[in-house]
C-alpha positions in Angstrom: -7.4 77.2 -27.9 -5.8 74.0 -27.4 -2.1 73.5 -27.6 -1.2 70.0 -29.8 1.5 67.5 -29.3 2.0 64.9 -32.1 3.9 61.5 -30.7 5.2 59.5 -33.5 7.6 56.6 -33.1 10.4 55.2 -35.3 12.6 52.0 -35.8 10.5 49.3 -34.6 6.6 49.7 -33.6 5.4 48.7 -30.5 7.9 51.0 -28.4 5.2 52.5 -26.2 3.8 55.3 -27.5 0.4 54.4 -26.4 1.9 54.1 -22.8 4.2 57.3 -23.2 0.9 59.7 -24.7 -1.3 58.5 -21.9 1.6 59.1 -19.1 2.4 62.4 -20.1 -1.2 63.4 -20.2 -1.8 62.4 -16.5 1.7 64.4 -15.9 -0.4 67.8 -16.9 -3.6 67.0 -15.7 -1.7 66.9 -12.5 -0.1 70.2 -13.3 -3.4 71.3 -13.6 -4.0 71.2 -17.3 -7.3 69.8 -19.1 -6.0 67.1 -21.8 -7.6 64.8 -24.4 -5.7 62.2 -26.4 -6.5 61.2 -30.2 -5.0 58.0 -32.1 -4.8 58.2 -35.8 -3.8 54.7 -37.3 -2.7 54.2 -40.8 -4.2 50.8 -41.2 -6.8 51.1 -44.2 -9.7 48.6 -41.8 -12.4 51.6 -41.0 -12.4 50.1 -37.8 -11.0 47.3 -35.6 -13.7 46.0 -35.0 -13.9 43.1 -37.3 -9.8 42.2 -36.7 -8.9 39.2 -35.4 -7.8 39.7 -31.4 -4.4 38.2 -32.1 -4.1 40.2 -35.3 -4.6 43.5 -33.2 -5.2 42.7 -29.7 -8.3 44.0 -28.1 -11.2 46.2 -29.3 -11.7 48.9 -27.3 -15.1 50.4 -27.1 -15.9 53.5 -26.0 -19.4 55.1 -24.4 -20.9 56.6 -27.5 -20.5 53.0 -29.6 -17.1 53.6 -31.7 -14.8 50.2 -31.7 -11.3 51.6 -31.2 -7.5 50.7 -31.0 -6.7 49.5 -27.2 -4.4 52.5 -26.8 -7.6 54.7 -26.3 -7.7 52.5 -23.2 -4.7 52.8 -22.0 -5.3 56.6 -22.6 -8.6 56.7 -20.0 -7.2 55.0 -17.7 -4.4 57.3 -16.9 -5.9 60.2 -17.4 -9.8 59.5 -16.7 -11.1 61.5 -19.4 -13.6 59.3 -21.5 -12.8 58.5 -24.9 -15.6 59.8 -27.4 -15.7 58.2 -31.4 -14.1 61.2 -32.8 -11.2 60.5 -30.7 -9.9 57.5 -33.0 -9.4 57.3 -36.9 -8.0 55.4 -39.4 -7.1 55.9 -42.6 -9.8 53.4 -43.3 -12.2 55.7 -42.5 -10.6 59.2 -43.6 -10.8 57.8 -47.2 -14.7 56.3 -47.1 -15.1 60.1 -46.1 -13.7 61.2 -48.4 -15.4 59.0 -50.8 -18.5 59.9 -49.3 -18.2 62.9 -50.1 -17.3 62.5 -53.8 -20.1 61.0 -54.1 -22.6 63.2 -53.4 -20.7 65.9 -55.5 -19.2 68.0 -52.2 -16.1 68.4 -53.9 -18.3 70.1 -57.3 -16.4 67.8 -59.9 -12.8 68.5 -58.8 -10.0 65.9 -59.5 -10.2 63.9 -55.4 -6.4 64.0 -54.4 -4.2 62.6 -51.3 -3.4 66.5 -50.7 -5.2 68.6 -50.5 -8.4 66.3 -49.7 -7.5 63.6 -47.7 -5.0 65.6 -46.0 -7.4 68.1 -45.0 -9.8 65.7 -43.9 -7.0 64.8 -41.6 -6.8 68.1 -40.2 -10.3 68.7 -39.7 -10.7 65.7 -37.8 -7.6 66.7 -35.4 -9.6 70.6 -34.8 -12.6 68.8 -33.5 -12.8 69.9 -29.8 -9.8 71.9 -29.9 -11.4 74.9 -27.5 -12.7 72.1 -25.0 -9.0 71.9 -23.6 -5.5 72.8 -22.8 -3.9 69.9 -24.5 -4.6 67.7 -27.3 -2.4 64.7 -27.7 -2.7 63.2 -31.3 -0.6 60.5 -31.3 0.1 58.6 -35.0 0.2 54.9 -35.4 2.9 53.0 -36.7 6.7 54.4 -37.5 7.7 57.0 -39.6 8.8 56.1 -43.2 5.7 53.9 -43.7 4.2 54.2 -47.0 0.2 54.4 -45.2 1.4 56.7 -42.7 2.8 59.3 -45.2 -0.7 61.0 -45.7 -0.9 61.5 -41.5 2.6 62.8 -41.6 2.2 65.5 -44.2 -1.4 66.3 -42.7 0.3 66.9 -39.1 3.1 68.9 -40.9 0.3 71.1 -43.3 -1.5 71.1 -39.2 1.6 72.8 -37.4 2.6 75.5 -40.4 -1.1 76.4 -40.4 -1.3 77.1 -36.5 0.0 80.2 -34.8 4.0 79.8 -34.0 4.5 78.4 -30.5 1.2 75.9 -30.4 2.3 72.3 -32.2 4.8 70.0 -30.4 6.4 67.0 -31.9 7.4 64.3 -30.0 9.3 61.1 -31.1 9.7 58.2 -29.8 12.9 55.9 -30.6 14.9 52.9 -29.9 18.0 53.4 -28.2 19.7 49.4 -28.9 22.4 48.3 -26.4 25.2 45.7 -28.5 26.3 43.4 -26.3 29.5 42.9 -27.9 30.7 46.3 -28.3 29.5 47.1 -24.4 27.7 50.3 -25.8 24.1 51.9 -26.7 23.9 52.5 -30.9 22.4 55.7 -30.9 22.7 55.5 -35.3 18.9 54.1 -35.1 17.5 57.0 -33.9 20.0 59.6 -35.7 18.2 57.6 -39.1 14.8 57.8 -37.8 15.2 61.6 -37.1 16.7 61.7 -40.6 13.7 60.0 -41.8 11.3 62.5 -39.8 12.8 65.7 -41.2 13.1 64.3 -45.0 9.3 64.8 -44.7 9.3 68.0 -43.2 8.7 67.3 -39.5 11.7 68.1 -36.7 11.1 66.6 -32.6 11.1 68.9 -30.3 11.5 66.2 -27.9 13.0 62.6 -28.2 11.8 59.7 -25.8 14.8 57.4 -26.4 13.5 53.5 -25.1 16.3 51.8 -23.7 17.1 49.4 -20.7 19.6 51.2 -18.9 20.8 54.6 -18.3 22.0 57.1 -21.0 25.4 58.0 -20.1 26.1 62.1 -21.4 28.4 61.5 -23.8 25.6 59.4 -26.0 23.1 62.1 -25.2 25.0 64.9 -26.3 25.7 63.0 -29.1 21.8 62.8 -30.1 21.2 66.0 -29.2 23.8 67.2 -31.8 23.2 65.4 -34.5 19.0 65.1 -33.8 19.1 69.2 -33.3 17.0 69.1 -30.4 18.0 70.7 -27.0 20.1 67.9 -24.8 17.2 68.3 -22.2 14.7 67.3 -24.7 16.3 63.8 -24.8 14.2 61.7 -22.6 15.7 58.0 -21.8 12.3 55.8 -21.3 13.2 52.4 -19.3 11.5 49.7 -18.6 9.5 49.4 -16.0 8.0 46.8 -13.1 4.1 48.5 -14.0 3.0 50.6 -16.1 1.8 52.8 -13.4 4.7 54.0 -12.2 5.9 55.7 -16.1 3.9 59.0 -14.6 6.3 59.4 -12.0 9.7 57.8 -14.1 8.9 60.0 -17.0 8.3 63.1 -14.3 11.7 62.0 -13.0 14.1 62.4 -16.3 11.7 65.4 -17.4 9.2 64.5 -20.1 6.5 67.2 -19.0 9.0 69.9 -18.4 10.4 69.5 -21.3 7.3 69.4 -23.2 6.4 72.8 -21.3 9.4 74.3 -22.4 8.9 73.6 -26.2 5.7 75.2 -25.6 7.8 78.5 -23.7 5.2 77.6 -20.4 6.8 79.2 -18.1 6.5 79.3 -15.2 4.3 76.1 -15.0 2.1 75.1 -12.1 4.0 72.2 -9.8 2.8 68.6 -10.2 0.6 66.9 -7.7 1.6 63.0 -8.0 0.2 61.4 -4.6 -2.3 59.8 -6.0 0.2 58.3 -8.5 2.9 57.5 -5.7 0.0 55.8 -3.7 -0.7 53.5 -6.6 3.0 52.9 -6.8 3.3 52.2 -3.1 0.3 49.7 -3.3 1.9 47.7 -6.3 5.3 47.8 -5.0 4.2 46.6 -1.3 1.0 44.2 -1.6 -0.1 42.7 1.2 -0.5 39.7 -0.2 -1.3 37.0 -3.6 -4.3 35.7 -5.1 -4.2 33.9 -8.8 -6.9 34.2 -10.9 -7.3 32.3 -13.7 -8.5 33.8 -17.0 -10.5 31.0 -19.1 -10.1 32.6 -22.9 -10.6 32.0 -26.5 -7.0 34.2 -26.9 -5.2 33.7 -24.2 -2.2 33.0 -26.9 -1.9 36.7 -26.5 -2.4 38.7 -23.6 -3.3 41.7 -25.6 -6.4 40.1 -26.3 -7.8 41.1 -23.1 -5.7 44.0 -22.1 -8.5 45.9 -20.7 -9.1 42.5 -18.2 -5.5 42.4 -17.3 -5.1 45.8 -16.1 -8.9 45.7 -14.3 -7.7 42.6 -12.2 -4.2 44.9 -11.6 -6.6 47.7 -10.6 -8.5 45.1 -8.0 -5.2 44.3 -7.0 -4.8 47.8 -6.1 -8.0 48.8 -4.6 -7.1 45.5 -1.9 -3.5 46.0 -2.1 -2.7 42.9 -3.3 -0.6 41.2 -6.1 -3.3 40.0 -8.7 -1.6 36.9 -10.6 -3.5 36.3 -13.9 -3.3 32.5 -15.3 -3.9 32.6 -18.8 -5.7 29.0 -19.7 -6.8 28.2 -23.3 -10.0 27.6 -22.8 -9.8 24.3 -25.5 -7.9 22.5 -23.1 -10.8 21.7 -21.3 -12.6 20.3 -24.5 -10.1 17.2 -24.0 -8.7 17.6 -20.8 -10.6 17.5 -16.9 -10.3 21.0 -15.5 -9.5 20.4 -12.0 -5.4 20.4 -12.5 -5.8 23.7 -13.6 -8.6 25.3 -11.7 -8.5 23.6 -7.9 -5.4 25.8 -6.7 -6.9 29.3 -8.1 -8.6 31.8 -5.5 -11.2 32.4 -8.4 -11.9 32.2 -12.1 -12.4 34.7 -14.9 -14.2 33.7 -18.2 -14.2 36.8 -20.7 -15.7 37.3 -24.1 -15.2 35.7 -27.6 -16.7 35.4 -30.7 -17.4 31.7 -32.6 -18.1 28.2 -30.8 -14.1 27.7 -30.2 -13.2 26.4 -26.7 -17.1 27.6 -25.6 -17.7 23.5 -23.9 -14.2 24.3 -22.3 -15.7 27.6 -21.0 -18.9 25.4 -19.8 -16.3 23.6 -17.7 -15.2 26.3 -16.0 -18.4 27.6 -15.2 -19.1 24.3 -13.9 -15.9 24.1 -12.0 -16.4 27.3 -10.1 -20.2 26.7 -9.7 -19.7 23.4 -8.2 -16.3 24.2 -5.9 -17.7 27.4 -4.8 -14.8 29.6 -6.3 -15.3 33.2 -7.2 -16.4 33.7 -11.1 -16.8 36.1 -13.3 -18.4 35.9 -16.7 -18.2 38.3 -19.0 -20.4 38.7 -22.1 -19.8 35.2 -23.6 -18.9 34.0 -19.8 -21.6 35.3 -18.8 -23.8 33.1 -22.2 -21.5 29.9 -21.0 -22.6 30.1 -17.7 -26.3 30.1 -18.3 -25.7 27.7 -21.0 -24.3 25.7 -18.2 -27.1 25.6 -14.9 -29.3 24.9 -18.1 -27.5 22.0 -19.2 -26.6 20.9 -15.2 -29.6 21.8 -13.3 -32.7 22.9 -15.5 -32.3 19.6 -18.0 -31.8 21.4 -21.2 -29.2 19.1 -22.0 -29.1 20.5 -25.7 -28.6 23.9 -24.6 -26.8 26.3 -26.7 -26.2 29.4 -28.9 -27.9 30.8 -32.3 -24.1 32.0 -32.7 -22.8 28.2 -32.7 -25.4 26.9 -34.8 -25.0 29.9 -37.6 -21.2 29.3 -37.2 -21.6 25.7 -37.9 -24.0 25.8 -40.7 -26.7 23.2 -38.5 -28.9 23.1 -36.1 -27.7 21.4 -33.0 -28.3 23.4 -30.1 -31.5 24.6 -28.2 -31.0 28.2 -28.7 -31.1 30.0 -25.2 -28.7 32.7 -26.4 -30.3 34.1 -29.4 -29.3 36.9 -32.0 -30.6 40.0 -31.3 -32.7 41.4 -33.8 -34.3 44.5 -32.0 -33.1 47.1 -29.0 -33.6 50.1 -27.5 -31.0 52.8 -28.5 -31.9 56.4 -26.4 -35.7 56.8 -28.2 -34.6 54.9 -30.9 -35.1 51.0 -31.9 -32.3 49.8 -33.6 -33.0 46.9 -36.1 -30.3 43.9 -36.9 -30.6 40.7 -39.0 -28.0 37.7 -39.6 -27.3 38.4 -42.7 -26.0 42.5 -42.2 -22.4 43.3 -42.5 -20.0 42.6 -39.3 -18.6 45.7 -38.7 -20.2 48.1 -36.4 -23.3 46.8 -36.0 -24.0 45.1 -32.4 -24.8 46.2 -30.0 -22.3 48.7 -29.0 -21.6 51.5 -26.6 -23.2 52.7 -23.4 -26.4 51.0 -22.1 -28.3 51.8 -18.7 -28.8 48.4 -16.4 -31.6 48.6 -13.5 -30.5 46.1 -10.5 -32.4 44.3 -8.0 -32.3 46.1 -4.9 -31.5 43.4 -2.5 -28.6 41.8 -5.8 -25.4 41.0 -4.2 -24.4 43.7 -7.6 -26.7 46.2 -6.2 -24.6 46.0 -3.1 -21.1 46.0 -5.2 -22.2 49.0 -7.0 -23.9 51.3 -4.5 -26.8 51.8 -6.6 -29.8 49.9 -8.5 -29.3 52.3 -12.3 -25.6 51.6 -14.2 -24.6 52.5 -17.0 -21.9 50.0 -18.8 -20.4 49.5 -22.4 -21.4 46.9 -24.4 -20.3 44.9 -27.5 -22.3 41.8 -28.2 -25.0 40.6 -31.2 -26.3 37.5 -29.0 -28.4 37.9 -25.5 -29.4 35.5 -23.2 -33.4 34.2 -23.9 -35.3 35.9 -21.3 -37.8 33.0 -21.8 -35.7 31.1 -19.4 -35.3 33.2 -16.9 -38.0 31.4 -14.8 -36.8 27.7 -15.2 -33.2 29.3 -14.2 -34.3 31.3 -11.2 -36.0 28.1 -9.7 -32.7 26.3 -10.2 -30.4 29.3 -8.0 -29.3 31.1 -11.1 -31.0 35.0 -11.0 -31.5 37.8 -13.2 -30.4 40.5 -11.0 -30.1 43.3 -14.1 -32.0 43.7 -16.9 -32.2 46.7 -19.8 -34.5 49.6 -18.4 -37.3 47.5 -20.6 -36.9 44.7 -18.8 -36.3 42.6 -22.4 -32.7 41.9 -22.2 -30.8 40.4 -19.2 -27.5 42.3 -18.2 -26.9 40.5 -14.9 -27.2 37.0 -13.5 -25.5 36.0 -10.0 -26.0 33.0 -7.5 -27.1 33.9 -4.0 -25.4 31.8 -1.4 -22.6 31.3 -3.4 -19.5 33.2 -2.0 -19.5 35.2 -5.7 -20.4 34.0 -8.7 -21.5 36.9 -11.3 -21.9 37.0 -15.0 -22.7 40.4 -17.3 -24.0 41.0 -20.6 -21.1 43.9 -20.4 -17.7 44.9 -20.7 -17.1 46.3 -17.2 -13.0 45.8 -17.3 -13.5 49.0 -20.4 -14.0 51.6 -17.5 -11.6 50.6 -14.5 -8.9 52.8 -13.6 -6.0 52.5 -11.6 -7.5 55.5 -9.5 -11.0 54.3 -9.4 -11.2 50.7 -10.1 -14.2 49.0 -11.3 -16.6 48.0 -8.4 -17.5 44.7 -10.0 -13.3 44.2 -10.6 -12.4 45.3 -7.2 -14.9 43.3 -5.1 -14.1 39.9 -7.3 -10.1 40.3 -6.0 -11.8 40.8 -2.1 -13.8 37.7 -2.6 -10.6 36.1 -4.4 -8.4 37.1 -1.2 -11.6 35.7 0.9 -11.2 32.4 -1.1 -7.0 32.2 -0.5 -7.6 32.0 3.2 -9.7 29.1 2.7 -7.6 27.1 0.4 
């Protein structure tokens, strides 16, 4: 049966403990320990799948079809272990449930309360799996002393009374301010926050205290005091140059051991950290530069495409060299000529996006790289773009467009050659969609098998001619053109299993120019990076030695 550790944060949000959960899992898998992670976010949005990107940042989506906070990426890629649906909830969608339930008379006509029934839908969600592992992380969004979080809270606390003594840890993670003026770190913050904690029944074993320098003893005695939690259990948590190197930093001031020794592990198995330390090494000592630049819809916030950012990083890795990411509003185009900004780049990244915003800057850049023979990669609506594009350039659909624009818009103005999907293949099921069904949750979403050409320069990349790759789009490219844009250079190298819906297009002869229906950046790790990721930054360091 597993052993849980709950990671909550206090004072301010945003403090990490995303970053901290995954990091301390990869700590035990290297001691040898099998871990999954869990988020549970307050926000009352079943889903964030129909947020705004710069409301939330990115949606991440996992291989059975759930749209999920980006900490569950962050959590697979340090630890590898993919993230299933019932690995992310939100209040959201504890209380439809709930509701559900009510409805068809589960509850046999009892009054529907926050405790005991939404609570204990809580818990049950948090048991699922628990014999599949060693640990479960369940770490809980937001701070503590929210008014939404206060039904996680007392579920956690309900959680750890109900378990045998010994197998629920609590972990908290808190700000440690430094005032200038009095030349001294203000440990009241996280005194209050604790205070907060234990007024609703909950005590850290361990505090993660983030600050940007050193805690000197007398401050951490002083926590440890007046937090009543051992002064081993106070864990400073720094900042750092990457985000790959807070396995090894947090091994260094003792997270895991003192996480094992809340749980009385001992002795524990020793951690094996080379692969960690080589990642470090590689990051810390590239061999070199190459600047990509990332054409977006919200490049206003580089949350947005978190998942993009850190599969470049992992390229970067893979070649060991510094990946520089440009982030370029892809409007500026719409008024402004691209070269400036695009001539000096060793290759070019369009992602996806939803709505007709900054799509004829996206066009450009498609164009751009097309024309100058710069690496590009286009993904899900850079992948529409660029077809949109050789049909507009070079197969004389000068109206070419998207259903997507046209809906958006209210007219018709485009030639539709990306279409709304209104039929696919799920497993032995066909899923149905129309226009006019609700937003959330209804593309096409998760895992999806690909067959390649055999002789594709992505058949090569990948190894192999069957993939499997996640998905999260409601508009496909018209495989009615695939002829007129094969004769022109531009070719269908993967389609679904079917051969209905086109996953791949590339340019032979061109030194690499691939666009996919997919979201490949959603499985790269630091410790296996994508092939498609890692072979754009070789052909991006190809491309700095000619420029």
């Amino acid at each position: 049966m597993a052993r849980f550790i709950f990671i909550t944060g206090g004072v301010v949000s945003s403090l990490g403990k995303g970053l901290t959960a995954a990091a301390l899992g990869a700590l035990l898998q290297a001691r040898g320990y099998s871990v999954r992670l869990r988020k549970l976010d307050p926000y009352l949005n079943v889903d964030p799948g129909t947020m705004s990107p710069f409301e939330h940042g990115e949606v991440f989506v996992t291989d059975d079809g759930a749209e999920t906070d980006l900490d569950l990426g962050h959590y697979e890629r340090f630890t590898g272990v993919a993230a299933r649906r019932t690995d992310s909830i939100s209040s959201g969608r504890i209380y439809s449930n709930v509701l559900e339930k009510e409805r068809r008379g589960d509850y046999l006509g009892r009054t529907i309360q926050v405790i005991p029934h939404v609570t204990n839908e809580i818990k049950d969600f948090i048991s699922i799996g628990e014999d599949e592992v060693d640990f479960m992380l369940c770490e809980i969004g937001g701070t503590v002393g929210d008014i939404e979080g206060l039904p996680f809270f007392e579920a956690i606390r309900q959680f750890s009374q109900e378990k045998p003594r010994g197998q629920c840890v609590f972990m908290h993670l808190t700000l440690l301010p430094y005032v200038a003026a009095s030349g001294e770190l203000k440990t009241k913050p996280t005194q209050h926050s604790v205070k907060e904690m234990r007024s609703i029944g909950l005590a850290p074993d361990v505090l993660v205290c983030r600050t940007d320098r050193e805690i000197p003893e007398r401050e951490r005695e002083k926590i440890a005091l007046f937090c009543n939690v051992r002064k081993e259990a106070v864990i400073p948590a720094m900042d750092l140059t990457s985000i790959y190197e807070a396995p090894t930093a947090f091994h260094a001031v003792g997270l895991d051991q003192a996480i094992l020794d809340a749980f009385s592990i001992s002795p524990a198995p020793r951690p094996d950290l080379a692969r960690w330390e080589e990642v470090c090494d590689r990051i810390e000592n590239p061999d070199g530069e190459v600047r990509v630049g990332v054409v977006g819809k919200y490049t206003q916030l580089e949350d947005a495409y978190k998942s993009i950012a850190e599969a470049l990083t992992h390229g970067g890795i893979q070649n060991r060299v510094k990946v520089r990411a440009e982030w370029i509003d892809a409007e500026i185009f719409e008024r402004e000529d691209p070269a400036p900004y695009l001539e000096n780049l060793h290759a070019i990244l369009v992602p996806g996006g939803f709505g007709e915003r900054g799509t004829e800057g996206m066009v450009s850049a498609a164009r751009f790289a097309r024309e100058r023979k710069i690496p590009y990669m286009g993904i899900c609506l850079g992948m529409q773009m660029a077809v949109v594009e050789a049909l507009r350039s070079l197969g004389g659909i000068e109206r070419a467009g998207s259903e997507e624009f046209d809906v958006e818009f209210g007219d018709k103005r485009f030639e539709p050659v990306i279409y709304h999907m209104k039929e696919w293949l799920e497993g032995n099921r066909k899923i149905i969609r129309d226009l006019a069904d609700d937003k959330g949750g209804t593309m096409r979403l998760g895992a999806y098998t690909a067959t390649l050409k055999k002789d594709s320069h992505v058949a090569e990349i990948y190894g192999a001619t069957t993939i499997s790759e996640r998905h999260r789009h409601r508009f496909e490219v018209d495989i009615k053109y695939r002829e007129t844009l094969e004769e022109h250079g531009l070719r269908f190298s993967g389609l679904s299993p079917d051969g209905r819906l086109p996953e791949i297009v590339e340019i032979p002869g061109h030194p690499w120019f691939v666009g996919v229906q997919f979201h490949p950046e959603l499985k790269s790790k630091p410790l296996e990076p994508h092939p498609l990721f890692a072979d754009f930054v070789r052909a991006a360091v190809e491309q700095s030695r000619l420029v």
